[in-house]
C-alpha positions in Angstrom: 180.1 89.2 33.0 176.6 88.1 32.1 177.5 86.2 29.3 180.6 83.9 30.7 177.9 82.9 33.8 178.5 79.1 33.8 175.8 77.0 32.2 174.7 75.8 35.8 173.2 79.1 36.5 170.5 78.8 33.3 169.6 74.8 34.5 167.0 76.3 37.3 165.5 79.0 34.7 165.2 76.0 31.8 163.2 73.7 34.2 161.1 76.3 35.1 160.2 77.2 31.6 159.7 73.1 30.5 157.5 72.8 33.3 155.6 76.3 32.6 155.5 75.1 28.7 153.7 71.4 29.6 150.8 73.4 30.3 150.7 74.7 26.8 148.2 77.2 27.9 149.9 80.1 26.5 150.9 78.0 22.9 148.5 76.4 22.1 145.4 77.8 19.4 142.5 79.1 21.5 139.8 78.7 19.2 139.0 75.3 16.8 138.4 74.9 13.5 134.8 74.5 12.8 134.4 70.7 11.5 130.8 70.7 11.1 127.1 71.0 11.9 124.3 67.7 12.9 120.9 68.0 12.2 120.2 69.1 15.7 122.4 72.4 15.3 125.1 71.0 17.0 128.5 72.5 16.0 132.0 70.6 16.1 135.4 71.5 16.4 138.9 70.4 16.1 142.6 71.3 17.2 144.6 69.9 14.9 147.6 67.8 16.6 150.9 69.2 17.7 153.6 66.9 18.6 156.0 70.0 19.2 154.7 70.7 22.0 153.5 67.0 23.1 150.2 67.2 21.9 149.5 63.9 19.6 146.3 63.6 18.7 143.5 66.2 18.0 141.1 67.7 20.6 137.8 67.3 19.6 134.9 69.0 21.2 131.4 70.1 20.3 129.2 73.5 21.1 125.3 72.3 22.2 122.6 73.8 20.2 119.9 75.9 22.3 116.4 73.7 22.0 114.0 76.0 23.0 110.5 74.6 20.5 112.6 73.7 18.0 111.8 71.0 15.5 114.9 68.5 14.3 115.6 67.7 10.8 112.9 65.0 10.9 110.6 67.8 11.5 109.9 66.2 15.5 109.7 68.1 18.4 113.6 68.1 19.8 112.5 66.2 23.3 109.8 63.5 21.5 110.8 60.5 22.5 114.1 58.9 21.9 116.0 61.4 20.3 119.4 62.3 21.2 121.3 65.2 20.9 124.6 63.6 19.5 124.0 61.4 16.4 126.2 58.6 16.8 128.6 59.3 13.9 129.3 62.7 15.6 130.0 60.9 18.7 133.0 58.0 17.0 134.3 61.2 15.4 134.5 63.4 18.9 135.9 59.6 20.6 138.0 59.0 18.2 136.8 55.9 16.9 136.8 57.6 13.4 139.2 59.7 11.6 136.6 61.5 8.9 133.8 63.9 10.2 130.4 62.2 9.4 128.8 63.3 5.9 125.5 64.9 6.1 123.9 62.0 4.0 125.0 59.4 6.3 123.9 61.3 9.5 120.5 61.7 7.8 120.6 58.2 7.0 121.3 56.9 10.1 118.6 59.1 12.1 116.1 58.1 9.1 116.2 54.7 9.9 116.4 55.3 13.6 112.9 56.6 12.5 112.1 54.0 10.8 112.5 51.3 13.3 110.4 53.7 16.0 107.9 53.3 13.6 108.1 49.3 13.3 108.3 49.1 17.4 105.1 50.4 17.6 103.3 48.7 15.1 104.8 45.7 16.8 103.6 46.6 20.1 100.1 47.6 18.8 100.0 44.0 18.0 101.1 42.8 20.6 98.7 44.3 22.8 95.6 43.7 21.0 96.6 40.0 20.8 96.7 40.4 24.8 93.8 41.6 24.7 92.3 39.0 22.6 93.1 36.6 25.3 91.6 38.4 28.1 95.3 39.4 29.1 96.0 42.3 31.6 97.9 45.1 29.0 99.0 47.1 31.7 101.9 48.1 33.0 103.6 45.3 35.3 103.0 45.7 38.8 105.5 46.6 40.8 107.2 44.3 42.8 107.8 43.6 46.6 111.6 45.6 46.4 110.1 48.0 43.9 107.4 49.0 46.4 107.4 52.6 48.1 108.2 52.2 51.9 106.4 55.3 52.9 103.1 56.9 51.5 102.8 59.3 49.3 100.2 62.3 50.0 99.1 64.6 47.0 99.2 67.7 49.4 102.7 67.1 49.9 105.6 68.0 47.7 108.2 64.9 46.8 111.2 67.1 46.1 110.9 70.2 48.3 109.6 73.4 45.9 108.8 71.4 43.0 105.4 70.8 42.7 105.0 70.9 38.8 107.9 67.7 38.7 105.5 65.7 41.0 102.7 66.2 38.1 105.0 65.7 35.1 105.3 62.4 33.8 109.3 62.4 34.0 109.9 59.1 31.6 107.7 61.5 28.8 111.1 62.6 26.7 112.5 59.0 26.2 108.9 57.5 25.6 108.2 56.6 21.5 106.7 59.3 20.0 104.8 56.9 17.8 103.0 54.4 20.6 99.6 55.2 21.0 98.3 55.6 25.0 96.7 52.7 26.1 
């Protein structure tokens, strides 16, 4: 009897299986292929496409590398300065803005010269501070202005963020500062 039900019968058990199989949880690959490795230990995966079960393009993702006094391939201290942790090749592959991982040569390129011109900026604002000084210039930081002011005081015996006494006497701009600038 259970195989002359009318096709009706099956309509209710089909859409709940479609609608159970859009969430591809249970079809789809759990774990990526490993595309590559940056400089900074970074690892990146891939899921290739598939259309079969409406999944067109790739997913793209990367695992973080744990930066605990480490030194990058430029042989820098991880947080010094400008540094990133995603090169920017890494980051049109994971956005899709290119279809081919990055080489290794080109990432190493591309963070050399980032180095490069770190290097130059300095040089260039070494200059330009001695020729302030030259002058008789001020070569400080601006002043800060009347909206930039602080409209309550600030006390050294009291905490700014409540519990967190050493972020009060940490320099908090000290990871994206130049690594190369002298202090003036």
């Amino acid at each position: 009897m259970a195989g002359n039900a009318p096709k009706s019968r099956g309509m209710i058990r089909y859409v709940v299986k479609s609608f159970l199989d859009s969430f591809k949880i249970a079809k789809r690959e759990k774990v990526g292929e490993i595309i590559g490795r940056d400089p900074y230990g970074n690892i990146y995966y891939e899921l290739p496409a598939q259309p079969q079960l409406g999944k067109r393009r790739p997913t793209r993702w990367y695992t973080a590398a744990d930066k605990k006094n480490e030194r990058d391939a430029l042989n820098k201290e991880v947080w010094a300065g400008f540094d990133s942790d995603l090169p920017s090749e890494w980051e049109s592959w994971l956005r899709f803005r290119r279809t081919e991982p990055p080489s290794d040569d080109e990432v190493m390129q591309s963070l050399a010269i980032a180095e490069m011109k770190k290097i130059n900026a300095a040089k260039l604002e070494g200059k330009r501070i001695d020729e302030l000084k030259a002058q008789g210039l001020d070569t400080g930081p601006p002043k800060p202005q009347d909206h930039e002011k602080m409209p309550y005081p600030k006390y050294e015996e009291f905490e700014i963020i409540p519990g967190d006494k050493e972020y009060q006497q940490k320099d908090r701009w000290e990871k994206y500062k130049n690594p190369y600038m002298k202090d003036q």
